[in-house]
ROVO-997464 format. One record per residue (C-alpha): residue number from 1; residue in one letter; x, y, z negated. Coordinates in steps of 0.05 Angstrom, whole numbers, plus 5000, padded with zeros to 4 digits. Each point is the difference from the previous one (the first is absolute). Layout:
N
{NUM A {X Y Z}}
...
***
This chain:
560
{1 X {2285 5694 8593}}
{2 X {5008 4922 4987}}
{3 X {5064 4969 5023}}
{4 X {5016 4934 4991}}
{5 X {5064 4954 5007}}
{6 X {5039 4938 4966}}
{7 X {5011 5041 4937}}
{8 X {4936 5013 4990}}
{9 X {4932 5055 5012}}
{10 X {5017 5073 4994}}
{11 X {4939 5047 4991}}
{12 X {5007 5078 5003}}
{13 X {4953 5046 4991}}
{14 X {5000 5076 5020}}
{15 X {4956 5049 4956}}
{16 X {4973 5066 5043}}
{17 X {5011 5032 4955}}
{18 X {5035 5012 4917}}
{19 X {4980 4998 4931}}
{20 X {5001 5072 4968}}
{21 X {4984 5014 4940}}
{22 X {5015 4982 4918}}
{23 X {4983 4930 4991}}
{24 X {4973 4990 5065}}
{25 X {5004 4943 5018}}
{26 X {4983 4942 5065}}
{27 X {4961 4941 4991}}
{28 X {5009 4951 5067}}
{29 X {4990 4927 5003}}
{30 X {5026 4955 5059}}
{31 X {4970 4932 5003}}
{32 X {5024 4942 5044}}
{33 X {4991 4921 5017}}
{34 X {5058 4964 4987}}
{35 X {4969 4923 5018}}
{36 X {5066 4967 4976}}
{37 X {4991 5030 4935}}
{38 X {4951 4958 4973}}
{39 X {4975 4935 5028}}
{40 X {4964 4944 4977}}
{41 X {5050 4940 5037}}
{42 X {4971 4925 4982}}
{43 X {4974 4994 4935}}
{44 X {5039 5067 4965}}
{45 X {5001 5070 5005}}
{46 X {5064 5030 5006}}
{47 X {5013 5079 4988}}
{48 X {5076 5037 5014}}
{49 X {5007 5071 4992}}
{50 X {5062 5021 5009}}
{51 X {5036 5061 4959}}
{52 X {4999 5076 5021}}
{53 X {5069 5004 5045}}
{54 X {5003 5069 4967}}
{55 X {4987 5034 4927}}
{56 X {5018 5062 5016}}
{57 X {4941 5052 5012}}
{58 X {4953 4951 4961}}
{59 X {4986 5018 4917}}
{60 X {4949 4934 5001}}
{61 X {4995 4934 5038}}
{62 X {4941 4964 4982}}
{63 X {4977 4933 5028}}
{64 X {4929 4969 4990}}
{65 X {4979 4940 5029}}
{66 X {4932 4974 5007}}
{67 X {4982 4929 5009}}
{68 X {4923 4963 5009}}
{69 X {4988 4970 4937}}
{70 X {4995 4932 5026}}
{71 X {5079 4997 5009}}
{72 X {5003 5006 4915}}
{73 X {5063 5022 4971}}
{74 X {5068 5006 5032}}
{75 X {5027 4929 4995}}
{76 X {5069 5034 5003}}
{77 X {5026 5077 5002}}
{78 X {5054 5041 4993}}
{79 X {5014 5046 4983}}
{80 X {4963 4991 4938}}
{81 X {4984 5067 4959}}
{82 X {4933 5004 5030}}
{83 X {4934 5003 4978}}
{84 X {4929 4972 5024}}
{85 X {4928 5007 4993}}
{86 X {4936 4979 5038}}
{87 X {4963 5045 5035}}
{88 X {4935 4969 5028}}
{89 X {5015 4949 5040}}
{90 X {5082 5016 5011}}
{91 X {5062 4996 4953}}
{92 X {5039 5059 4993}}
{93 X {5073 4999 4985}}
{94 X {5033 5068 4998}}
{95 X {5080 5011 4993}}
{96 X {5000 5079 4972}}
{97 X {5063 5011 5019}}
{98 X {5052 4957 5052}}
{99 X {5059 5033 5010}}
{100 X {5037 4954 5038}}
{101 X {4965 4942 5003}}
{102 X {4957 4945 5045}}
{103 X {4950 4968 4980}}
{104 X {4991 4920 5014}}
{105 X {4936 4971 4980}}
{106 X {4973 4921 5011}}
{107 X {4930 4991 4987}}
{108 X {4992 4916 4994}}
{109 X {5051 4951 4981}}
{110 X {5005 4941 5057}}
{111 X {5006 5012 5073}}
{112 X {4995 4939 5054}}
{113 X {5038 5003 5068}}
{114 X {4994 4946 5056}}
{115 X {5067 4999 5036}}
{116 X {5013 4955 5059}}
{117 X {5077 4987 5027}}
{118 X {5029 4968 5044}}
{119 X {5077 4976 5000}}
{120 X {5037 4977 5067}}
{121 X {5058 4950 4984}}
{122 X {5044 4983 5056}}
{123 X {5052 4945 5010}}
{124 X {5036 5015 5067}}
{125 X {5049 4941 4982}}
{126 X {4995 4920 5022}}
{127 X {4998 4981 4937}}
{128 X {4940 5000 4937}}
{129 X {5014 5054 4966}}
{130 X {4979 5020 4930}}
{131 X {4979 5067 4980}}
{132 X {4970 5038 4944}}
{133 X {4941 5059 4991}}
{134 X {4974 5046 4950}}
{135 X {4924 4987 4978}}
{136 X {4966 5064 4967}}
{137 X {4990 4977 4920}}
{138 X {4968 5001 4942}}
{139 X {5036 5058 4950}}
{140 X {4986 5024 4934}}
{141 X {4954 5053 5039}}
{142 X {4979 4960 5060}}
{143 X {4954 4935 5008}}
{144 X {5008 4971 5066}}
{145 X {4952 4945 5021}}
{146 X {5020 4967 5079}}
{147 X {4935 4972 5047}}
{148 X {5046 4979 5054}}
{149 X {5074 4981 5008}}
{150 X {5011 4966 5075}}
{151 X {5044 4965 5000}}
{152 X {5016 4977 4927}}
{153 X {5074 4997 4984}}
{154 X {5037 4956 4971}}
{155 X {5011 5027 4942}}
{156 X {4987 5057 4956}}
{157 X {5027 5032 4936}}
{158 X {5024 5059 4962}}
{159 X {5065 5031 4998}}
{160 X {5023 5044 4941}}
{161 X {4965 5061 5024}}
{162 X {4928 4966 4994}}
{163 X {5005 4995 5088}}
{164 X {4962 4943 5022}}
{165 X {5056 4971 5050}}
{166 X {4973 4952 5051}}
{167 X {5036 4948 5041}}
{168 X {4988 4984 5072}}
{169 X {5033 4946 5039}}
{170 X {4998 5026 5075}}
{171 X {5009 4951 5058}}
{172 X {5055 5014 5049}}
{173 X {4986 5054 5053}}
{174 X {4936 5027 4973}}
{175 X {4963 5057 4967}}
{176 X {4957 4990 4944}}
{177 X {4938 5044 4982}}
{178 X {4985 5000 4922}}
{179 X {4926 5032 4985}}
{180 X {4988 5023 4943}}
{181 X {4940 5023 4967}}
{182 X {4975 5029 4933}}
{183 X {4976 5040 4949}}
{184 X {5034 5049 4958}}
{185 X {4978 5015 4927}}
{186 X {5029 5065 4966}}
{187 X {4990 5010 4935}}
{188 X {5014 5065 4954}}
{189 X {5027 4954 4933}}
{190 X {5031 4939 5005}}
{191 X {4968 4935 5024}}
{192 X {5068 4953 5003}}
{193 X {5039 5025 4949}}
{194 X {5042 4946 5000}}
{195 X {5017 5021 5067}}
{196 X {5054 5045 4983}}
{197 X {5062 4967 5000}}
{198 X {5063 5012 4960}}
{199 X {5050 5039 5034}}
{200 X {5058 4958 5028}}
{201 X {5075 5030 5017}}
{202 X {4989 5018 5072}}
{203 X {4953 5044 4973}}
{204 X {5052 5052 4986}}
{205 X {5050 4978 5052}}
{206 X {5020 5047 5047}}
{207 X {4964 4972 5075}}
{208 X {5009 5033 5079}}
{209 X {4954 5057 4981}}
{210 X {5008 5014 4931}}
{211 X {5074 5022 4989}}
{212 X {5000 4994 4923}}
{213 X {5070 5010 5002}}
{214 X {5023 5056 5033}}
{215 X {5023 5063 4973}}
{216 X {4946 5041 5025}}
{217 X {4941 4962 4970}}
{218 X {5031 4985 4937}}
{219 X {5012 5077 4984}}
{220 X {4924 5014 5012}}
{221 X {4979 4942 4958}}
{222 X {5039 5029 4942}}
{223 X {4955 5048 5000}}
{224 X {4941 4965 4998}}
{225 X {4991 4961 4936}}
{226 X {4928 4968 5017}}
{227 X {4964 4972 5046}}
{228 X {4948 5061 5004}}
{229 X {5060 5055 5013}}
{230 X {5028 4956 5052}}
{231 X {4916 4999 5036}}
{232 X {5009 5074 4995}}
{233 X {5059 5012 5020}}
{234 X {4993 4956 5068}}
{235 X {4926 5025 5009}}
{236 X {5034 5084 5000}}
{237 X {5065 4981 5034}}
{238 X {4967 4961 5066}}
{239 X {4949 5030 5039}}
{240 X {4964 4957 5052}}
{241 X {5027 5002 5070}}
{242 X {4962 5046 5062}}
{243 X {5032 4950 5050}}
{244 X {4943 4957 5047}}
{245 X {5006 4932 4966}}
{246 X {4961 4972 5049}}
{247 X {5061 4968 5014}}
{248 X {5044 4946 4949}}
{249 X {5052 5045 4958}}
{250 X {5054 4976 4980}}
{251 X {5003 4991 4927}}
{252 X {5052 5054 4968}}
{253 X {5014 4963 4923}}
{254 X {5008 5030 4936}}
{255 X {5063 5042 5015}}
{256 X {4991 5019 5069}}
{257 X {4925 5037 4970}}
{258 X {5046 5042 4955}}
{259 X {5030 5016 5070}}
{260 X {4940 5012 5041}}
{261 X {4946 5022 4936}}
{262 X {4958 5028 5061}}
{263 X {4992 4938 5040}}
{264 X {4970 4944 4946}}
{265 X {4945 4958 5016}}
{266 X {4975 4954 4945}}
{267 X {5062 4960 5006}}
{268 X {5035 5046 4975}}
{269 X {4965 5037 4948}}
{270 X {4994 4911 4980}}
{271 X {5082 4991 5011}}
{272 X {5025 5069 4963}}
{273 X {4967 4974 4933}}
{274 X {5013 4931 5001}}
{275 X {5065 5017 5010}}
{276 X {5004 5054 4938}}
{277 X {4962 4961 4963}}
{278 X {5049 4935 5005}}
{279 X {5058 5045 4991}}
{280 X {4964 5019 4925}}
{281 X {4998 4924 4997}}
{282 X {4922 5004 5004}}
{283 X {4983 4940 5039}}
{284 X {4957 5025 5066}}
{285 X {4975 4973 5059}}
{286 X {4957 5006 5069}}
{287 X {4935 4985 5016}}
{288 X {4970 5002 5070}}
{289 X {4936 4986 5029}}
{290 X {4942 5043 5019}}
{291 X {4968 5071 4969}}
{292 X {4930 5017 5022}}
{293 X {5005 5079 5019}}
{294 X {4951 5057 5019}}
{295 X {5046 5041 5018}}
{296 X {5065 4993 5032}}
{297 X {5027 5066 4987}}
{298 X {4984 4994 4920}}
{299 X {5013 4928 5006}}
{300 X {5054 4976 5045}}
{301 X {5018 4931 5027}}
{302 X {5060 4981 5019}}
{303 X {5013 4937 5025}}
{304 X {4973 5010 5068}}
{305 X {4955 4950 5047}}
{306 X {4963 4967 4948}}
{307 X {4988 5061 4956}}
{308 X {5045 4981 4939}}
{309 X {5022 5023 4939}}
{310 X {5062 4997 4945}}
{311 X {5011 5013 4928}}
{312 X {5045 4986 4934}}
{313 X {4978 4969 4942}}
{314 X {5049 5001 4936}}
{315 X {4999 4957 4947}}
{316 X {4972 5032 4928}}
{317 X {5039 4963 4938}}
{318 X {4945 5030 4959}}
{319 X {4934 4971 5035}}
{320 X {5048 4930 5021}}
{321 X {4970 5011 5071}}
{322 X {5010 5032 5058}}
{323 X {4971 5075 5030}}
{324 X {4973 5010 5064}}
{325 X {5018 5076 5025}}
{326 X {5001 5044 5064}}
{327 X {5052 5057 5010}}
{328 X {4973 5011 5069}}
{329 X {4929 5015 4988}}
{330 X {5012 5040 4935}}
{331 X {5043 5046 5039}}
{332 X {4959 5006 5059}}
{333 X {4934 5003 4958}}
{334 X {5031 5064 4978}}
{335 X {4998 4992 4919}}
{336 X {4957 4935 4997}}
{337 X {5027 4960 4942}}
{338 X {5022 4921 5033}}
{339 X {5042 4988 4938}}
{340 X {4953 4991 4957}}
{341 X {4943 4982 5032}}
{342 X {4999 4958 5051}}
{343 X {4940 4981 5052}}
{344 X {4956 4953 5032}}
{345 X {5031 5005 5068}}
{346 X {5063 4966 5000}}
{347 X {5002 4914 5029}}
{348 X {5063 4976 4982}}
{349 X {5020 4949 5057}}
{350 X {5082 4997 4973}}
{351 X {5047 5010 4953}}
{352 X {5070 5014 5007}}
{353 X {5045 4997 4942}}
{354 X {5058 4945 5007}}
{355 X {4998 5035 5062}}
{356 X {4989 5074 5037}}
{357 X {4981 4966 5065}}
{358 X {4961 4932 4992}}
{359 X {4956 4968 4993}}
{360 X {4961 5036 5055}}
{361 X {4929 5027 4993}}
{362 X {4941 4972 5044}}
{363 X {5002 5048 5061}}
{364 X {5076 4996 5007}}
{365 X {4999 4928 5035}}
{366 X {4994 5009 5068}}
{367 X {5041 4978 5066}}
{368 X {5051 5041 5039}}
{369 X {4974 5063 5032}}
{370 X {4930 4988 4969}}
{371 X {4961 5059 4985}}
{372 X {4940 4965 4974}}
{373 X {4950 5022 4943}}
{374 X {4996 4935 4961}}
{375 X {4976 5032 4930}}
{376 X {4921 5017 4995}}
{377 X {4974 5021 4934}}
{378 X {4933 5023 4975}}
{379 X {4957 5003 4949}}
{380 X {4958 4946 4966}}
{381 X {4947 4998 4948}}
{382 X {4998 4933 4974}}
{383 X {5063 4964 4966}}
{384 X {4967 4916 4984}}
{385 X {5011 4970 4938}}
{386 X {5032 4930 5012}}
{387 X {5003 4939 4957}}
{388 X {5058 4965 5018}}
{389 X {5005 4939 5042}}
{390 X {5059 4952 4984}}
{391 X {5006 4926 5024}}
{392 X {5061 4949 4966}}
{393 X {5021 4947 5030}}
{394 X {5056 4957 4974}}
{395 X {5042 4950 5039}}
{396 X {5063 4955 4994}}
{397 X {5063 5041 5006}}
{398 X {5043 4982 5066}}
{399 X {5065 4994 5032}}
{400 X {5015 5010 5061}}
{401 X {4928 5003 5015}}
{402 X {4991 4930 4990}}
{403 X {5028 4966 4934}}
{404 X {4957 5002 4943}}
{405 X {5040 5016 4932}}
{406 X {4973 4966 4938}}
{407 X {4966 5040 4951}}
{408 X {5007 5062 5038}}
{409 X {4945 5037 5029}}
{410 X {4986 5063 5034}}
{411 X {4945 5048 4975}}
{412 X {4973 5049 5052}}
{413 X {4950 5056 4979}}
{414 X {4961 5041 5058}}
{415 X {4969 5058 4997}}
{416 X {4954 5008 5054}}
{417 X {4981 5073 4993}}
{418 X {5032 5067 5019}}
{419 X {5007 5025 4938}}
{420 X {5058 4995 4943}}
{421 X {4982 4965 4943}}
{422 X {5040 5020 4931}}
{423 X {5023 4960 4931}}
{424 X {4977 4931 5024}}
{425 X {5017 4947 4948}}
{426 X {5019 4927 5024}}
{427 X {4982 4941 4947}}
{428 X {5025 4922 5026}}
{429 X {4980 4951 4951}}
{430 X {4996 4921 5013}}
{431 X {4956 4939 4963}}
{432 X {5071 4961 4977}}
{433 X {5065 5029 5031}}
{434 X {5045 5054 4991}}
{435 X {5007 5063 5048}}
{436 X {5057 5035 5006}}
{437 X {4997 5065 5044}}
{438 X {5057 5036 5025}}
{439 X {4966 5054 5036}}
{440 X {4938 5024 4985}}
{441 X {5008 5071 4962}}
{442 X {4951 5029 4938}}
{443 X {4960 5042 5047}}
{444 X {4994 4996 5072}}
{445 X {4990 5052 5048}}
{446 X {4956 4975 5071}}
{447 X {5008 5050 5056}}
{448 X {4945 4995 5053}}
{449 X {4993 4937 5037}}
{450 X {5061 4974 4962}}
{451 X {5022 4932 4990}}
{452 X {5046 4979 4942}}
{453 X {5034 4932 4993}}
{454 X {5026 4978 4937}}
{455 X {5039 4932 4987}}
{456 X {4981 4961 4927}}
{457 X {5017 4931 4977}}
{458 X {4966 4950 4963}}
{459 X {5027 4952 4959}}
{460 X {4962 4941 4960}}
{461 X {5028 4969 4931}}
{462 X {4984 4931 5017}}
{463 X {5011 4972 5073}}
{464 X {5062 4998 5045}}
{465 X {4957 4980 5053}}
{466 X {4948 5056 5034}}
{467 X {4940 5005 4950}}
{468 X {4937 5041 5018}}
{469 X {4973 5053 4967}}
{470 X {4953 5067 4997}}
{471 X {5038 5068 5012}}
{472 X {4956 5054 4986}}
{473 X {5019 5081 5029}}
{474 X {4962 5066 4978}}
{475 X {5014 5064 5026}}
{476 X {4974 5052 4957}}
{477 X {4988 5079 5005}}
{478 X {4967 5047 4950}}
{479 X {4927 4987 5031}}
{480 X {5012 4936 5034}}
{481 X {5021 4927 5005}}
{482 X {5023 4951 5047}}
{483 X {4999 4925 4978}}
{484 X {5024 4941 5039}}
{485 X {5016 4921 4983}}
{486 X {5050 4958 5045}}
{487 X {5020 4927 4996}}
{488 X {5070 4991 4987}}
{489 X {5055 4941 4990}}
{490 X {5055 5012 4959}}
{491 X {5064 4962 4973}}
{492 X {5042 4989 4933}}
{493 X {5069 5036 5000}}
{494 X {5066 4972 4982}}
{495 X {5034 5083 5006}}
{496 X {5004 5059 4962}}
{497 X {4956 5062 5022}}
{498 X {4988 4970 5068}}
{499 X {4968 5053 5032}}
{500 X {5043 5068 4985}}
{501 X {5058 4953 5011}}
{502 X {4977 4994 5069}}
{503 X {4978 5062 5016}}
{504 X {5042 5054 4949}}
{505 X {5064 4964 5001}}
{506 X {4999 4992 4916}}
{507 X {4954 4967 4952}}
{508 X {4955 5048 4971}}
{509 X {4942 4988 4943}}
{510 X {4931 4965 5028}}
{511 X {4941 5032 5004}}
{512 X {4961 4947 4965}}
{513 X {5063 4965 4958}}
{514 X {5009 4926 5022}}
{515 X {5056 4971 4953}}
{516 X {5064 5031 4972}}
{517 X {5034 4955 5051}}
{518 X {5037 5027 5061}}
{519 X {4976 4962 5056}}
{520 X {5039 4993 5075}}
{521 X {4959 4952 5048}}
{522 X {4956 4948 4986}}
{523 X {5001 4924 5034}}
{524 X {4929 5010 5024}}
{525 X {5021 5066 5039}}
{526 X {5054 4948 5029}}
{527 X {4955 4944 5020}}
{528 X {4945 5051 5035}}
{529 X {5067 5036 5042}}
{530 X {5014 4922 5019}}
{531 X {4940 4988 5023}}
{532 X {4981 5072 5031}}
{533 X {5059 5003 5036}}
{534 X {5079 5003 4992}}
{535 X {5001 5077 5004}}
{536 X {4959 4997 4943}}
{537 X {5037 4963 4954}}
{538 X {5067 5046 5027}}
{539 X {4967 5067 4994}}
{540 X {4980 4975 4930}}
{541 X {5067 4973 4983}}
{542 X {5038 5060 5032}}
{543 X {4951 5043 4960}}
{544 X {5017 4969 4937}}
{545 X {5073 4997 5005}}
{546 X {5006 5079 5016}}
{547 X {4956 5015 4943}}
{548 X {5030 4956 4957}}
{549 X {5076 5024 5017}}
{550 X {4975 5069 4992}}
{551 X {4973 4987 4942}}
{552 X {5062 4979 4962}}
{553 X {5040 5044 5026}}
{554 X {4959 5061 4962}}
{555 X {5001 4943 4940}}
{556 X {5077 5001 4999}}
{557 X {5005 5078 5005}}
{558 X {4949 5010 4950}}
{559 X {5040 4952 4946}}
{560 X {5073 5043 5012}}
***
């Protein structure tokens, strides 16, 4: 008889009769399909078999595994006290003996995902409003390349976590639609390495879900010295709720899973080791997004309506990066190995680590009482190589919109493609004058379809009047250049360290030195704010004065 149910296939078999007899023994075989075994899903084959539940009865456990040559070798396994041959035109790996083990193994290295989303942004009020949404982005795992974003926000950039925040300004009484569409790349080793950021405080700071703190969690972290006892001591002590989830759960935290072990979804097999793992002041923090499953009874989801997923990552001193890891699935993969091995299934679309909450995932942004799907995902074959596509343009720098300032400029840099764009090196040189640049870092980062906006100043040696001259920008990468030439005017200083005066509040060194003078304002900068307009010249005086007050204020606290 076959019975099946949420724990899993039970097959019994009744002999007509018994063995008699010395060393008598019965030879039977029972073969089955199991379809969500072993599947070939985009461009890699994935294999999961899970442990024996039980040893007892059993003096041998082998496992062998046969694969079509054309797959090659296992790009990763575990466990990995195996051992393989060819046998016509199939690989044969054979375990000889698996006591209590799964095995997990990835044939291929990259897998590709096309995920569309959709966010709904309301602003009931009668006023603009701004608001701000998570992007899916690039990780040390994960290269994420965008075809569409409708509308473009104002403004986008990463907070400490790696997120790729985006800013929306939404007119009063209105709902906004963001679509958003794109290709995932997953990758086995490391593509951004620099991608893993260090950790911060907040990482081990004790957040809604994760009670670092109390008595209860900090006893059983005691006793767990590592991050790898902590993974098996959350993967033993939860076990996956039978309750319909069709319907939103409400998310238990770290302490109230200690409470309920028999009710966890992934957020709390996630919560439980963050939380341990902060109170061992191991940094640790949540990822959500999306995990392509076959089967939903080996592979839960728990996030319902758009099919999503959760999971910790902790930060390893000894690699200087962080490590992806699922608690769920390697307890209800029933002795499948997710500490060590992780696979090509998981999209990250958020991480939360200053907080337990937010940013929210794509999926989660949706208006009252909506019960939409607004996550699709599937598979894709191709992944494009891009060359990047960067214009500069360079214009006078303005106040109030409409005063030009002299010698100040405004450098903008666009990149018009939907991809990041890593270690970009800015070089400003001129034909005569002097540039001084207050904000233009030694790498830049250029998220997709970002726009940066740096301020410079130019100063000339010669001329208290405006003189021309040639400013030349180039934006470099490893395997590619950007070049562009602009016609400038610039002016002769009478003031020390113009520029960070202005804008820092106290002189700092030039990037190209000028003069061991100290310079304040010049009479050219006071002529052009004449003639521009008498805001000008205040805004420049008013400047000047602050800075300059400022300025020897530090001067007299530095000589005491």
């Amino acid at each position: 008889t076959i019975t099946q149910d949420q724990t899993g296939t039970k097959i019994e078999i009744e002999f007509p009769d018994s063995v008699v007899g010395k060393d008598k023994i019965r030879e039977f075989k029972v073969s089955y399909l199991n379809p969500t075994m072993s599947q070939v899903n985009g461009l890699v084959l994935e294999t999961f078999i899970p442990a024996m539940n039980s040893q007892s009865g059993y003096d041998q456990h082998q496992v062998v595994l046969v694969t079509p040559i054309r797959f090659g070798y296992p790009s990763r396994i575990k466990p990995d006290n195996y051992t393989i041959k060819q046998e016509g035109q199939n690989f044969v790996l054979t375990y000889d003996h698996l006591p209590s083990e799964g095995v997990s193994a990835i044939y291929g290295s990259q897998q590709i995902f096309k995920v569309s989303a959709r966010y709904f942004l309301d602003n009931p009020h009668s006023q603009p409003a701004i608001t701000q949404v998570s992007f899916p982005p690039d990780t040390a795992f994960q290269k994420v390349q965008y075809e569409l974003i409708e509308p473009q926000p104002q403004n986008i950039e990463a907070d400490p976590d790696g997120n790729w925040i985006a800013t929306y300004l939404l007119p009063a009484n209105s709902t906004t639609e963001v679509s958003l569409e794109f290709l995932a790349q997953l990758n086995l080793d490391e593509v951004h390495p620099w991608l893993n950021p260090q950790p911060i405080k907040e990482h081990l700071n004790q957040q809604q879900f994760w009670n670092t703190e109390h008595n209860e969690i900090k006893e059983l972290a005691t006793t767990l010295p590592n991050p790898q006892a902590i993974y098996q001591d959350v993967v033993t002590r939860l076990s996956y709720t039978t309750e319909d989830l069709s319907q939103k759960k409400e998310r238990l935290g770290a302490l109230e899973s200690l409470r309920q072990p028999q009710q966890a979804t992934c957020q709390e097999f996630t919560d439980l080791f963050i939380a341990l793992a902060r109170a061992n002041q191991i940094p640790a923090r949540r990822a959500t997004g999306y995990a392509h499953s076959n089967d939903p009874l080996m592979q839960p989801l728990s996030l319902v309506t758009d099919v999503l997923h959760a999971w910790p990552e902790y930060y390893d001193n000894s690699l200087n990066r962080w490590v992806p890891i699922d608690p769920t699935w390697g307890s209800t993969m029933k002795g499948v190995d997710y500490f060590h091995q992780f696979d090509l299934k998981h999209i990250v679309f958020a991480y939360n680590g200053k907080s337990s909450r937010l940013p929210l995932a794509a999926g989660n942004y949706k208006l009252p009482d909506q019960d939409s799907k607004d996550v699709q995902v599937e598979f894709a074959s191709n992944f494009p190589i891009l060359t990047p596509n960067f214009s500069l343009n360079l214009k006078p720098k303005t106040v109030l919109g409409f005063t030009s300032l002299p010698s100040w400029y405004e450098l903008e840099i666009v990149n018009h493609l939907g991809q990041a764009w890593y270690q970009g090196k800015i070089e400003i040189n001129t034909t005569d004058a002097t540039v001084i640049s207050t904000d233009i870092p030694a790498q830049s980062t250029f998220l997709p379809f970002e726009t940066k906006k740096y301020t410079i100043q130019v100063f000339n040696q010669d001329q208290f009047l405006p003189h021309s001259d040639q400013l030349t920008v180039k934006l470099a990468f490893p395997e590619y250049e950007k070049e562009g030439s602009f016609e400038i005017k610039t002016i002769k200083p009478l003031s020390p360290k113009f520029t960070n005066w202005l804008l820092a509040g106290e002189p700092k060194t030039m990037t190209i030195p000028f003069t061991q003078q100290t310079w304040l304002i010049s009479p050219s900068s006071i002529v052009i704010g004449l003639l521009t307009s008498g805001v000008g010249l205040l805004l420049i005086i008013s400047f000047s004065l602050t800075r300059w007050l400022k300025y020897q204020k530090l001067q007299k606290k530095r000589n005491r």
